[in-house]
Each structure stands twice: as structure tokens, then as C-alpha cells.
C-alpha positions as CSV (number, residue, x, y, z in Angstrom):
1,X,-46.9,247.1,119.2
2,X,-44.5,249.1,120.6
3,X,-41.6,246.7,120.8
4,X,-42.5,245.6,117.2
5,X,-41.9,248.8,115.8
6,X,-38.6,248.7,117.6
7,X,-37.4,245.5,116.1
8,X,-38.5,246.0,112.8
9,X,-36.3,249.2,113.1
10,X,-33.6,247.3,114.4
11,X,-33.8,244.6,111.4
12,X,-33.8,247.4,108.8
13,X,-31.1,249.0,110.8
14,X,-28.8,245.5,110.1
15,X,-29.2,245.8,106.7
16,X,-26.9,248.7,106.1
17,X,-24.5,248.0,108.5
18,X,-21.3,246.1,107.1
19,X,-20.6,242.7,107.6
20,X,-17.3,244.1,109.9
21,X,-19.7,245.6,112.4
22,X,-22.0,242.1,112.3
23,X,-19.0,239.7,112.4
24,X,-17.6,242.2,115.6
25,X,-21.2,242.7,117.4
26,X,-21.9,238.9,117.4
27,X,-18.1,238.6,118.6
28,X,-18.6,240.8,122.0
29,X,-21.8,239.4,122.5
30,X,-21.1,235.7,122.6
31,X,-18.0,236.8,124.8
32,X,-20.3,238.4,127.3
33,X,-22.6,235.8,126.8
34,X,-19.5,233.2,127.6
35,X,-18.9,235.1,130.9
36,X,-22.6,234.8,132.4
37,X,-22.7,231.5,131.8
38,X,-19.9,231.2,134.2
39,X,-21.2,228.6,137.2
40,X,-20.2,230.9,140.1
41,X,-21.5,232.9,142.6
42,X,-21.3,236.2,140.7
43,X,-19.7,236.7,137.2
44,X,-16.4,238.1,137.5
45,X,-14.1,239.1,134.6
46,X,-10.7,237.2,134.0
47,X,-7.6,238.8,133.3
48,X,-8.0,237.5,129.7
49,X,-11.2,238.9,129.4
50,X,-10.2,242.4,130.1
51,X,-7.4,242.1,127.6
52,X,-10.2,240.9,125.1
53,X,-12.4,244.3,125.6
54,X,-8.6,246.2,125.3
55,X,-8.3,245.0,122.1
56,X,-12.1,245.6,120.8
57,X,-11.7,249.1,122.0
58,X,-8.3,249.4,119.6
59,X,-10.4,247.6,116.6
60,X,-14.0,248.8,116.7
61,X,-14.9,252.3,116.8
62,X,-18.9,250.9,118.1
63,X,-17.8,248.8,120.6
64,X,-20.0,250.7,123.3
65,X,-23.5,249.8,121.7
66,X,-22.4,246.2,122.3
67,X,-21.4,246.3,125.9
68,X,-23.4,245.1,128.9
69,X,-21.2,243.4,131.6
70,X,-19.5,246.2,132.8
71,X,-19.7,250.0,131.8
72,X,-17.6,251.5,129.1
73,X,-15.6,254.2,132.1
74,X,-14.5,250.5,133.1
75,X,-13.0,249.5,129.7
76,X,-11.3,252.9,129.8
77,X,-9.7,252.3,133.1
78,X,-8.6,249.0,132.4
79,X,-6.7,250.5,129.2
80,X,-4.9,252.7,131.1
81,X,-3.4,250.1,133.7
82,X,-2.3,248.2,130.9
83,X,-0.5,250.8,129.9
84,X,1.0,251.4,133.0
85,X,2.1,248.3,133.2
86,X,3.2,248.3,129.6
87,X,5.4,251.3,130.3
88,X,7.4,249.7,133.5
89,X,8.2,246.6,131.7
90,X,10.0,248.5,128.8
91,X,11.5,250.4,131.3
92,X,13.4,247.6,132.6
93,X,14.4,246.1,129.3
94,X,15.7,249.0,128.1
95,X,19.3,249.6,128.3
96,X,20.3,252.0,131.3
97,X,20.8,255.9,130.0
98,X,22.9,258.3,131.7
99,X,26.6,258.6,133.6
100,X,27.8,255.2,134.2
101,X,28.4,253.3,137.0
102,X,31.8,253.6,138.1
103,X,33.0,249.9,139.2
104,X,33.7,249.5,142.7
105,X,37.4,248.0,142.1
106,X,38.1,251.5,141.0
107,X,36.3,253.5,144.0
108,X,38.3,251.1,146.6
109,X,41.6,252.6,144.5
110,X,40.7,256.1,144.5
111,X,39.7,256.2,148.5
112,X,43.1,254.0,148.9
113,X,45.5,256.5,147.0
114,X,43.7,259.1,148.8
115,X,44.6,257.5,152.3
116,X,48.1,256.5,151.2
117,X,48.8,259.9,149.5
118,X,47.3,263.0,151.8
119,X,49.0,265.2,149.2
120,X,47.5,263.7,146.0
121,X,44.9,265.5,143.7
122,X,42.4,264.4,141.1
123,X,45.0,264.7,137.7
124,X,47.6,262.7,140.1
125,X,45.2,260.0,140.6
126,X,43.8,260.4,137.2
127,X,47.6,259.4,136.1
128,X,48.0,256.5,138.2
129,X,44.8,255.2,137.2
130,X,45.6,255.2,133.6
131,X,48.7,253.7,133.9
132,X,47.2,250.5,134.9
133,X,44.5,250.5,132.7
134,X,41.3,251.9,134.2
135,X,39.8,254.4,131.7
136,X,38.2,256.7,133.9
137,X,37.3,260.8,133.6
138,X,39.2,263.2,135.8
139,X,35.6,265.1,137.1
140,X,34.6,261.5,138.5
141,X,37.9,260.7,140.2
142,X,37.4,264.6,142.1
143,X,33.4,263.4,142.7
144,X,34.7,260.0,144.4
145,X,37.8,262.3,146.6
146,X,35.1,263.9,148.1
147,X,33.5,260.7,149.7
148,X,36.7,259.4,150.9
149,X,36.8,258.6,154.6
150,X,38.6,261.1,156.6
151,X,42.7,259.7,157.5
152,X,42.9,258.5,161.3
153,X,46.3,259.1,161.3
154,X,46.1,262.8,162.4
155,X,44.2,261.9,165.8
156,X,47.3,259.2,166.4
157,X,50.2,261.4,165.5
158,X,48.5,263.3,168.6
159,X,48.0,260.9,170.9
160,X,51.8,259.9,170.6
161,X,53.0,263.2,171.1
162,X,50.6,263.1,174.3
163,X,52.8,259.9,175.3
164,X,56.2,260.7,174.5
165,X,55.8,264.0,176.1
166,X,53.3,263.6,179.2
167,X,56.2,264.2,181.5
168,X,56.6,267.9,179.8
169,X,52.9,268.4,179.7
170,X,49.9,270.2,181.7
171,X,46.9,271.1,180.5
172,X,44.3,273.8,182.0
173,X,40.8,274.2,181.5
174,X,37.3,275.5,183.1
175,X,33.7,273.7,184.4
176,X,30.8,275.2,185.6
177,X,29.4,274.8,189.1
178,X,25.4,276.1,189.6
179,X,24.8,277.0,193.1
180,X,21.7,277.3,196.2
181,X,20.7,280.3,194.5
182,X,20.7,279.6,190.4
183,X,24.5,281.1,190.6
184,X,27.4,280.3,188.3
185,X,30.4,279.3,190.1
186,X,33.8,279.3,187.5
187,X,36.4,276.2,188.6
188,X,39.8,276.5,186.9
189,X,42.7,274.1,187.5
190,X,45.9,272.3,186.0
191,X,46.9,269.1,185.6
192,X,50.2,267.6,185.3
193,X,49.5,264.7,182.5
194,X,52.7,262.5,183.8
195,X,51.2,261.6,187.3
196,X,47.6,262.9,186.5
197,X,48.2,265.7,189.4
198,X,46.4,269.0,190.1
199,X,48.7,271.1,190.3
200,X,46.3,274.0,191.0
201,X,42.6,275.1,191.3
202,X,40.7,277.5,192.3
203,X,36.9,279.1,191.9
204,X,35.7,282.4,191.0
205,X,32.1,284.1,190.0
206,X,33.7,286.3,187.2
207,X,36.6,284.8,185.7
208,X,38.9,286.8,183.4
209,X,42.1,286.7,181.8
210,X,43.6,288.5,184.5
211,X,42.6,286.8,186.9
212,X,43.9,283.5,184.7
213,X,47.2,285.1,184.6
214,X,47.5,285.5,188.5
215,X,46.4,281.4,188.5
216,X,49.1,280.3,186.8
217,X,51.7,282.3,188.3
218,X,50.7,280.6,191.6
219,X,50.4,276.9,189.6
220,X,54.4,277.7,188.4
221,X,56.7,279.3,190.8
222,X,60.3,279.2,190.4
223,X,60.6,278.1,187.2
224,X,58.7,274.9,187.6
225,X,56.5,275.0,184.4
226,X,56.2,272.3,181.8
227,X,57.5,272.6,178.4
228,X,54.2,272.2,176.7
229,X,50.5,273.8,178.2
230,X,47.4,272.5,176.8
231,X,44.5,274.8,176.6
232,X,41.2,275.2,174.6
233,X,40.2,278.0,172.5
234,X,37.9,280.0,175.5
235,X,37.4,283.7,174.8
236,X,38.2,283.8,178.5
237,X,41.7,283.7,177.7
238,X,42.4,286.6,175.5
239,X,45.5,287.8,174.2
240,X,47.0,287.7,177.5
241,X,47.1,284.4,178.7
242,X,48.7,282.6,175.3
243,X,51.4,285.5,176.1
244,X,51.6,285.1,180.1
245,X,52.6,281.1,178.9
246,X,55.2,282.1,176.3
247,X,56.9,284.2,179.5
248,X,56.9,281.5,181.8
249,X,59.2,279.2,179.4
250,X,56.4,277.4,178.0
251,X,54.9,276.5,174.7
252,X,51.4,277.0,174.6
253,X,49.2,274.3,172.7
254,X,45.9,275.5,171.5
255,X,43.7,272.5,170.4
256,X,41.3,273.1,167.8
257,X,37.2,274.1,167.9
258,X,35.0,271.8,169.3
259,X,37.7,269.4,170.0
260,X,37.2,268.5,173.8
261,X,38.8,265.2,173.0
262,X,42.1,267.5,171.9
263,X,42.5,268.1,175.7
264,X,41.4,264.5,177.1
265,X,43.0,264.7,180.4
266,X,41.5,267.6,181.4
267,X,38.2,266.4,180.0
268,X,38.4,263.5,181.9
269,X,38.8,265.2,185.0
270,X,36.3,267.0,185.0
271,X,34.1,263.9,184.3
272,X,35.8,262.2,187.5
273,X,35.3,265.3,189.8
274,X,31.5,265.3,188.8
275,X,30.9,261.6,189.2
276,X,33.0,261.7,192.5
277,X,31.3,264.7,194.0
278,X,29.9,267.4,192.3
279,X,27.1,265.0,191.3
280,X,26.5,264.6,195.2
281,X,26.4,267.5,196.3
282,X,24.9,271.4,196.1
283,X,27.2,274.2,196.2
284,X,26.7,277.5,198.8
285,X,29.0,280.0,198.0
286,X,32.7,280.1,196.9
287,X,34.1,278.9,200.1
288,X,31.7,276.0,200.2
289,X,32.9,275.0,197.4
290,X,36.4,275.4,197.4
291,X,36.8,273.3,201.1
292,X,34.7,270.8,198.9
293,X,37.6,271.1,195.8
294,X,39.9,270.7,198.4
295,X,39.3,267.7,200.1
296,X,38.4,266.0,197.0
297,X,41.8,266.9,195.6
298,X,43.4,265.4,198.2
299,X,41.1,262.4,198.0
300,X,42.3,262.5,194.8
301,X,46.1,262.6,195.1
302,X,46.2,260.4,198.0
303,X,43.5,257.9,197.9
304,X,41.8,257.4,194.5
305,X,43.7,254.9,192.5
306,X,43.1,255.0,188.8
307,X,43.3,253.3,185.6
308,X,45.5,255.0,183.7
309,X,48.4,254.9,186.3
310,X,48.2,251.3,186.2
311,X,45.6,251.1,189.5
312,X,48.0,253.6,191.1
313,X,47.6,256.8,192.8
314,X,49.1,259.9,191.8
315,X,50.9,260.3,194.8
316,X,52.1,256.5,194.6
317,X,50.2,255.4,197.5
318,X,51.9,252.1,198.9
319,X,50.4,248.9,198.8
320,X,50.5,246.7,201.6
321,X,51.9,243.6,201.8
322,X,51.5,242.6,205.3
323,X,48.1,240.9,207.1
324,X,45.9,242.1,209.1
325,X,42.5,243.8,210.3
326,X,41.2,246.0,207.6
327,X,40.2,249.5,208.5
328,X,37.9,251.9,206.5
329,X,38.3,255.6,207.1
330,X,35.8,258.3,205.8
331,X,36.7,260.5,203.3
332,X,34.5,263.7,201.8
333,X,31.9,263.4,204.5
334,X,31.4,259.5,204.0
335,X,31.0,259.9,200.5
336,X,34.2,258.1,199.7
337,X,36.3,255.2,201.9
338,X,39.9,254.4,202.0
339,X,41.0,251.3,203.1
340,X,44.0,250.1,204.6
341,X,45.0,247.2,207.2
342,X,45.7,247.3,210.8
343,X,49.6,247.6,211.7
């Protein structure tokens, strides 16, 4: 009785509904009908059906009554990932907005004039640029300077002086030694650059510039200095040492901050003593050390050929051309061999 009341409503319902709404209804519902029908597993909803509830959602405000396969919430979501979808694709056909893209014949000329012409600025540039046709804002070429790659040609114009002039040349510098007891030992030398020589060292606990001033008035006695001394920029120094230099006939050459490589003789000194013994041993006291320094100097002078003197010693050890019986004979404790053969 119930459910006869119900579709008697329903029928009298129908007849004031417009033929839009009954045309639309019996649409929808022969599409979900279409989609149960479906000889699978479960029913699952194409791409083209979603697009069809889309568009019933855009064209018929009742399309909720109507809708049994999935839940309106669904219809919603689907809507909105369309539009996503819609809103990336017209983002890539539409033509590019903003600053545009400089071509990259004319960013390999501006880092090339900048190379070629240290002294250039952005309106010179700007000039040159015109002249052979680029049209091109002033305010980019400055951006586009900026990213430029740093000129090599400083670092060689040093390294040549260092080669033309390594017979007029020493350079002096520090290393830290710990010792037994969580000390600080301070070791100070100079090198010669020509032969690769030290031509003194010595080791302290509290190093000042005092005490860096006696140093180098024992490394240069009787008027045997260099022309040139190369030094870092160590507070140790002070006033005093730069001026102690300048009296002793030489020019003192100051290499810039954090610039080790300024000073690459030194530098690589230090790395040889370390690898050769300080890495092997642990220091006592002062003394200790210095007998070690010592012997490793002379090691170093007599024994030690290197690479940059062409496999040669600094004190042009001789190499020998006769045969014979080859001898080893200790050197730093056994750390260290020289060979030679038997007369």
C-alpha cells in the first residue's frame, strides 16, 4: 500500500516537471544503466564517463536526484581535477610573460669582453654590443658581468714572477707541533725558493715578533738576504717584522688572506716535513724536537731528491756512475734510507 502511495506521488510528480528535466533524467539514467551492464568484474567508470557527469553538472541544476553509481562529493572531485588539468594545459600554450631570455650567443660575448677587457664596464659593453647589432638593455649586460668566471690570469702573472725571480726569493712561514703533554710547539724557518734550501729554523713555545726579528737576523748575516721575502699575513708578525725586512735590503711580499697557495713553497714544505716525519713521530719538549728538525733537514739537504729540482737534491748530491755493491745507510732513526754503491 505503502509503496503505491509512493508511486502514485511520483507519477503526479512527472506531470509538472518539464520535458528538459524528463529528456535529462532518462539521459543519466540510461548512462548509469549503460555502465552496470558492463561484463566485468566490478563496474568501473571510464574516463569518458566522468567527463559525461562534468558536463551534466554544468547543464542540470537536479542532476543529484538522478545519480546512483557513485556519490555526488565524487562528481565534485572529478570537476576539480579537470580543472586542474585544464589550467596546466593553457599554461603551456600560452605565450611566455616576463623579462626575456637573453640568447646565449650574447652571454658567451659579454663573459668574453669581460675576460679580454678587465677594465671594461656595463655602458662599454653595452656600446660594443650595439655596434654589431644585438639590442640588449644596459641593467642585463651589469646582471650577466656579475656571473662572469673569475680571469686566471692573475694566479699566472704570479707564478712567473715566482720563476723569473726564485733565485732572489725566500719565503718564511710557521706550523704547529702538539706535544707528550697536549703542548703547542711553534716551528719557524726559511726557505731559499732557487735550490729549495732551509736556510733556517728553529722552535719556540711563545713566538713573537721579537723573537721573529732575532730569527732572521741569524737566517741573513752579512748581507746575504734575498731581494724578495715571502710571508703570510700572521698577526705574529706585527709591525716590526715587515720593517726588520725593509732594513735588511729586502722587499717584503705579503700574500693575500687565506691564500696558502700565495706562498706554495713554504706550503709545501711543511706538507713534506709532516709526511717525512712529523707524522711518525711524537714530540717531548723543545730539544726533542729541534735534534728531530735537525736531522731531518739535513736528510733533507743531503739525501732527499725531489721533483721539482729535476729528481735532484738541494745540495746537488752526485749520482754515480760507477758499479758496484749497493749500500743502504739509516737516516732519522731508520725511518728514512739513503743509498749509494760500494767504491
Amino acid at each position: 500500500m505503502f509503496n503505491l502511495l509512493l508511486l502514485c506521488l511520483g507519477a503526479l510528480f512527472r506531470l509538472f516537471r518539464s520535458r528538459r528535466d524528463l529528456v535529462f533524467e532518462n539521459f543519466v539514467l540510461r548512462q548509469q544503466l549503460a555502465v552496470l551492464k558492463r561484463r566485468r568484474p566490478r563496474s568501473s567508470l571510464s574516463s569518458f564517463d566522468k567527463l559525461f557527469w562534468i558536463a551534466v553538472r554544468r547543464f542540470w541544476s537536479q542532476w543529484k536526484q538522478s545519480l546512483i553509481v557513485v556519490t555526488p562529493e565524487t562528481v565534485i572531485r572529478w570537476h576539480r581535477a579537470g580543472f586542474q588539468m585544464y589550467g596546466r594545459l593553457i599554461s603551456k600554450v600560452r605565450r611566455q610573460v616576463g623579462r626575456t631570455q637573453t640568447p646565449k650567443e650574447v652571454r658567451e660575448l659579454i663573459f668574453r669582453m669581460v675576460r679580454e677587457n678587465p677594465t671594461w664596464g656595463a655602458p662599454r659593453i653595452h656600446g660594443e654590443l650595439l655596434m654589431l647589432g644585438f639590442n640588449v638593455s644596459e641593467r642585463t649586460i651589469s646582471r650577466w658581468m656579475r656571473r662572469a668566471a673569475r680571469d686566471p690570469e692573475p694566479a699566472k702573472r704570479w707564478l712567473a714572477f715566482l720563476r723569473n725571480h726564485r733565485e732572489a726569493i725566500a719565503a718564511m712561514d710557521f706550523f704547529t707541533v702538539p706535544t707528550i703533554t697536549f703542548g703547542v710547539l711553534y716551528c719557524f724557518f726559511v726557505i731559499a725558493h732557487d735550490r729549495r734550501r732551509i736556510l733556517h729554523f728553529n722552535v719556540t713555545r711563545h713566538p713573537t715578533s721579537l723573537w721573529v726579528v732575532q730569527q732572521l737576523r741569524e737566517a741573513f748575516p752579512f748581507e746575504s738576504a734575498p731581494r724578495f721575502l715571502i710571508f703570510d699575513r700572521d698577526g705574529k708578525y706585527g709591525a716590526e717584522v715587515p720593517a726588520v725586512v725593509r732594513s735588511l735590503r729586502m722587499e717584503p711580499v705579503r700574500t693575500s688572506f687565506e691564500s696558502p697557495w700565495q706562498n706554495g713553497v713554504a706550503e709545501r714544505w711543511v706538507e713534506i716535513c709532516r709526511r717525512d716525519l712529523l707524522d711518525h713521530i711524537i714530540a717531548v719538549n723543545e730539544c726533542h724536537l729541534k735534534r728531530l728538525l735537525s736531522e731531518y733537514v739535513r736528510y733533507y739537504h743531503e739525501d732527499r731528491t725531489h721533483l721539482g729540482l729535476g729528481k735532484g737534491t738541494p745540495n746537488n748530491r752526485p749520482r754515480s756512475i760507477v758499479s758496484g755493491r749497493v749500500f743502504s745507510h739509516d737516516r732519522l732513526g731508520g725511518l728514512h734510507h739513503r743509498y749509494d754503491r760500494a767504491a
